[in-house]
C-alpha positions as CSV (number, residue, x, y, z in Angstrom):
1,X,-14.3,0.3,-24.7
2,X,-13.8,2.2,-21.4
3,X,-11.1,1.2,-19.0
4,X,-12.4,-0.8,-15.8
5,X,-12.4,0.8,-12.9
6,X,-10.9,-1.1,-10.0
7,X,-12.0,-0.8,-6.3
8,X,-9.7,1.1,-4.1
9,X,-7.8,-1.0,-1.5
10,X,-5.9,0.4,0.5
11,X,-5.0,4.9,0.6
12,X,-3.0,7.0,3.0
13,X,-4.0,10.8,3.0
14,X,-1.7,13.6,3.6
15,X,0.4,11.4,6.5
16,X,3.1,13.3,8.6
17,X,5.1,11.3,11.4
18,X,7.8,12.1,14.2
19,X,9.7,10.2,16.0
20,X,10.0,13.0,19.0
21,X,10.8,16.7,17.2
22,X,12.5,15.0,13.8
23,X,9.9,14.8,10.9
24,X,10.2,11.1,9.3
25,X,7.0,11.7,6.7
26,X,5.4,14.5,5.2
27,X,1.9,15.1,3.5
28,X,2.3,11.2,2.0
29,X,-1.2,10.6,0.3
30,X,-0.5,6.7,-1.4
31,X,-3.2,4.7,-2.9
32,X,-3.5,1.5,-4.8
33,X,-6.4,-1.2,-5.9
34,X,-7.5,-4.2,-6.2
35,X,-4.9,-6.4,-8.1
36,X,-1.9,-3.6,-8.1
37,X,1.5,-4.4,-7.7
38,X,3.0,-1.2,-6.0
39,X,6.8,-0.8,-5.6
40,X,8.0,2.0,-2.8
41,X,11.4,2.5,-3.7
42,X,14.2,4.9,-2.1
43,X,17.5,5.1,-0.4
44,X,18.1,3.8,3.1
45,X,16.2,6.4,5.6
46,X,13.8,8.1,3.2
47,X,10.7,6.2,5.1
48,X,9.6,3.5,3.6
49,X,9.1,0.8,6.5
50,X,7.5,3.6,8.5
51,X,5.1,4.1,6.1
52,X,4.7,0.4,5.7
53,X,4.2,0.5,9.5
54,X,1.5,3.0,9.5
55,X,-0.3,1.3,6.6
56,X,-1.1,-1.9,8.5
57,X,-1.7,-0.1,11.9
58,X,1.6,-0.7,13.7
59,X,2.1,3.1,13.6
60,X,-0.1,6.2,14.1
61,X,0.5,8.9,12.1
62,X,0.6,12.3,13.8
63,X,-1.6,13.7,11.1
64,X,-3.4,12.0,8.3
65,X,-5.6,8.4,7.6
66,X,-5.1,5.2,6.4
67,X,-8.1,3.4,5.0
68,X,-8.6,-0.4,4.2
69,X,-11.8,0.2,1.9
70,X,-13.9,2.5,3.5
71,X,-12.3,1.4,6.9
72,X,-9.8,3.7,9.1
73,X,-6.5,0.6,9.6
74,X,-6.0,2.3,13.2
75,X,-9.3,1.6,14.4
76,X,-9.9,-1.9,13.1
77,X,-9.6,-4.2,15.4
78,X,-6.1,-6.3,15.2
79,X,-7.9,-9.6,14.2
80,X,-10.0,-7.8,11.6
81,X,-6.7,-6.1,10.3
82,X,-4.7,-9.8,10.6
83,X,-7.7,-10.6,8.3
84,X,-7.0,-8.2,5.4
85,X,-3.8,-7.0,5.5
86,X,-0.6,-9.0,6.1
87,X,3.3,-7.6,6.6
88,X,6.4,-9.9,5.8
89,X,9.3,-7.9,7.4
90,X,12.8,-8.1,5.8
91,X,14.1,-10.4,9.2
92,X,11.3,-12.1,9.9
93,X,12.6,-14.2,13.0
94,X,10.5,-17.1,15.0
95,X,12.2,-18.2,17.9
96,X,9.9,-20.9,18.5
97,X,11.6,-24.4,16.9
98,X,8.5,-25.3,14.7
99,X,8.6,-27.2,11.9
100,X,8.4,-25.4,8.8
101,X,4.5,-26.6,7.7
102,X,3.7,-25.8,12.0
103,X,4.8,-22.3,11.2
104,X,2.9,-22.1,8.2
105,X,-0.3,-23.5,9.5
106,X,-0.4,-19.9,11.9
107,X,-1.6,-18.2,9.1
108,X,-4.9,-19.3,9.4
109,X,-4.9,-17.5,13.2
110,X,-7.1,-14.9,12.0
111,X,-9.9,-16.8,10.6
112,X,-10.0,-19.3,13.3
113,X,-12.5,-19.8,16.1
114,X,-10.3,-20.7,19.6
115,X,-11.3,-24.3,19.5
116,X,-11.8,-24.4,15.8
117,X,-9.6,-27.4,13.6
118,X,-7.8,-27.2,10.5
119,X,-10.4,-28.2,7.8
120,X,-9.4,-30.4,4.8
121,X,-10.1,-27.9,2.3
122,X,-8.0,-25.5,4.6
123,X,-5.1,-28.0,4.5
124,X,-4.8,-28.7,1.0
125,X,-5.0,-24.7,0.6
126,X,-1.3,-24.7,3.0
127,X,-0.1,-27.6,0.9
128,X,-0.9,-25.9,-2.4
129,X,0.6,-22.7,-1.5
130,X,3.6,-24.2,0.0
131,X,4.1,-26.1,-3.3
132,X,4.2,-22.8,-5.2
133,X,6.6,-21.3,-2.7
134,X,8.6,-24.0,-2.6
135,X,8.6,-24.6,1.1
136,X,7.1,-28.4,1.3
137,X,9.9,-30.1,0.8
138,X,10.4,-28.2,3.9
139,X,7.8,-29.3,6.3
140,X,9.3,-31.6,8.8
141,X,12.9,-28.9,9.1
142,X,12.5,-26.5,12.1
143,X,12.5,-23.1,11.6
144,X,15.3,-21.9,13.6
145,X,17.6,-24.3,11.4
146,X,16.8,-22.5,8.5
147,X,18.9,-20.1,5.7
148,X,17.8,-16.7,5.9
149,X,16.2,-17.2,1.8
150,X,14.6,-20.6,3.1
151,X,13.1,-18.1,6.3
152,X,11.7,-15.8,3.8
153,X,9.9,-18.1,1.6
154,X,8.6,-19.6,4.8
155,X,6.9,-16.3,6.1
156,X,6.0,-15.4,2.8
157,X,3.9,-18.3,2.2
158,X,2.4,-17.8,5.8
159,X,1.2,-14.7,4.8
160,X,-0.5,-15.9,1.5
161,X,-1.9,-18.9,4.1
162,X,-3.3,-15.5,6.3
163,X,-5.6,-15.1,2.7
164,X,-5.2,-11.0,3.3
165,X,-6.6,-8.5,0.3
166,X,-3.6,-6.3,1.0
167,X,0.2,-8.0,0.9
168,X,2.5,-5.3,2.6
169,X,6.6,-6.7,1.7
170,X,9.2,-5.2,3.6
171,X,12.2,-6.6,1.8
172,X,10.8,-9.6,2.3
173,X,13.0,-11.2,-0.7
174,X,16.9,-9.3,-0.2
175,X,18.2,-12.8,0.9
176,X,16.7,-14.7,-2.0
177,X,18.9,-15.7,-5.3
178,X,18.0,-13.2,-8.5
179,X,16.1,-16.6,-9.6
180,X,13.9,-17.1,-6.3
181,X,13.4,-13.3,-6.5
182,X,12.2,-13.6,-9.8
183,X,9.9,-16.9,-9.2
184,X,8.0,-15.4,-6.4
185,X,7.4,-11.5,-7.9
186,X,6.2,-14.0,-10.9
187,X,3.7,-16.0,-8.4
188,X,2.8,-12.6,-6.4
189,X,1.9,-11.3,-10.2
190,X,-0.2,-13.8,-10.9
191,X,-1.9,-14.0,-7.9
192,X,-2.8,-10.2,-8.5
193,X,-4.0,-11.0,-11.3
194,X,-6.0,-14.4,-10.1
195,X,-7.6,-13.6,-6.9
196,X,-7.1,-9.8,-6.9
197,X,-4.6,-10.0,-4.1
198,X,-3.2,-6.3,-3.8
199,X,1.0,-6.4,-3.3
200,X,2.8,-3.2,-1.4
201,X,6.6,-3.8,-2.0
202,X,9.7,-2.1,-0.8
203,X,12.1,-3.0,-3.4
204,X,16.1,-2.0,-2.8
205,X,15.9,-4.6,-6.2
206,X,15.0,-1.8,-8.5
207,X,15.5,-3.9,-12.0
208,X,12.9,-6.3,-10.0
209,X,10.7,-3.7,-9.1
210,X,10.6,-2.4,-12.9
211,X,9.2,-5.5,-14.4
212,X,6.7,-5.9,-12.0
213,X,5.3,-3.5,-10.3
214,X,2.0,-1.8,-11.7
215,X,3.0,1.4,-10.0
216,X,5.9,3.0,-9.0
217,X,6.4,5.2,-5.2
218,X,9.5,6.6,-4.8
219,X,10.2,8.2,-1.3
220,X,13.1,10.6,-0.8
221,X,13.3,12.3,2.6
222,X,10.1,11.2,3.8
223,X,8.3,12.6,0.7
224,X,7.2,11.7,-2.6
225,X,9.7,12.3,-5.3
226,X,7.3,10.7,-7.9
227,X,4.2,8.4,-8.3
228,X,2.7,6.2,-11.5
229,X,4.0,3.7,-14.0
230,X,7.6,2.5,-13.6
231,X,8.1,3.9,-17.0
232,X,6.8,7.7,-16.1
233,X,8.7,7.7,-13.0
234,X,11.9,5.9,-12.9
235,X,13.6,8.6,-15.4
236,X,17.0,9.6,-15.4
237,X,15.8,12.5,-13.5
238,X,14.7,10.4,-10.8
239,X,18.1,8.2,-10.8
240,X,20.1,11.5,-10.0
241,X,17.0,13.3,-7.4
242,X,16.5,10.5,-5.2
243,X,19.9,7.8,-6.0
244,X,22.4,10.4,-6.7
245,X,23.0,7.7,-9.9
246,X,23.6,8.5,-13.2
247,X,21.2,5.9,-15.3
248,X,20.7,5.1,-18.8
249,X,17.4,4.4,-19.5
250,X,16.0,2.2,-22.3
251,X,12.3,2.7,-23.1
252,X,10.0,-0.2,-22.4
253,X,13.0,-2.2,-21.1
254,X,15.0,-0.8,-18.4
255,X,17.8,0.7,-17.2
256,X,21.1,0.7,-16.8
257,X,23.0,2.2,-13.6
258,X,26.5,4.0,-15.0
259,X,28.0,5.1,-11.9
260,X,27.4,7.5,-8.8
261,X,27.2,11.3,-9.3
């Protein structure tokens, strides 16, 4: 039986980006389909959220494209972006005191008309999803009085309210418990799997980014150091290249990290 082909979502080809004379990216080329869970993984100023920037259209690279299907990202329009592609930055801060559900409810910006109301279907949709992220028992709690793990689920599940095609996570999870982190990689999994929901994810978590991700992109520099199956690329070679770690790997389970080199 041949193996299906999945649609392409979202690819970058051959990106290079500056900021002024210093050369952040160079020759990126990233792709990933329908239903993937992609990890981007690498030390602290190898790229990653300017690539993530690029990818949704924040960012224009200084050579290269970035395609949503057969769409260029910089020349959709932003509400036709808001509609397939959604970012959840590590600090994702709201001044604004909403309440939790108020904050939620702003997900469904992009597919509303200006005068347009919340439909009943569309409600029971926020509830559902708040119920999976665990942010109902929130509703009523402004925002601003929030923990920083209770802030992330909040503008996770605002994002899943935004119904994209393409999830783009910036750390979204670093000030979640290994047991939140786990439940909602879990829920983003199935949701993959579900609806075909594609999930971009820059993981410093790398044991979480192992077990779930699909793919594997690891950035060093501001270029790719290696690309595929968290098994094929998160060697021991790639430990000491891009982490300057000595690992120990164990096939089909993980790894362990021994010390620094």
């Amino acid at each position: 039986m041949s193996k299906k082909v999945l649609p392409m979502r979202l690819s970058a080809q051959h990106i290079d980006f500056y900021y002024g004379s210093r050369h952040i990216l160079t020759d990126i080329s990233i792709k990933v389909c329908a239903g993937e869970y992609l990890s981007l993984i690498g030390p602290n100023g190898s790229g990653k959220s300017t690539l993530f920037q690029i990818l949704c259209g924040l960012k224009n690279p200084k050579k290269g494209t970035v395609f949503y299907d057969d769409e260029a990202v910089q020349k959709m329009s932003a509400r036709h972006r808001a509609q397939c592609i959604a970012i959840v930055q590590q600090n994702a801060k709201q001044a604004m005191p909403f309440t939790c559900l108020e904050s939620i409810i702003l997900g469904l910006h992009p597919h509303q008309g200006r005068f347009d109301t919340i439909s009943d279907a569309q409600y029971g949709r926020v509830r559902q999803l708040m119920e999976l992220t665990d942010t109902w028992r929130l509703s009523e709690h402004p925002v601003t009085q929030l923990s920083g793990g209770e802030r992330q689920r909040v503008a996770l599940c605002r994002a899943l309210v935004q119904e994209p095609k393409v999830l783009l996570l910036d750390e979204a999870m670093s000030e979640l418990d290994i047991a939140a982190r786990m439940q909602m990689s879990g829920l983003l999994k199935t949701l993959c799997a579900d609806t075909g929901l594609t999930v971009m994810a820059i993981h410093h978590d790398l044991n979480l980014a192992y077990r779930f991700s699909d793919k594997i992109y690891a950035l060093k520099d501001g270029r790719c150091a290696g690309f595929g199956a968290p098994e094929e690329v998160m060697t021991e070679e790639l430990f000491r290249h891009v982490f300057s770690v000595k690992a120990e790997i164990f096939t089909n389970k993980g790894f362990f990290i021994q010390n620094t080199l």
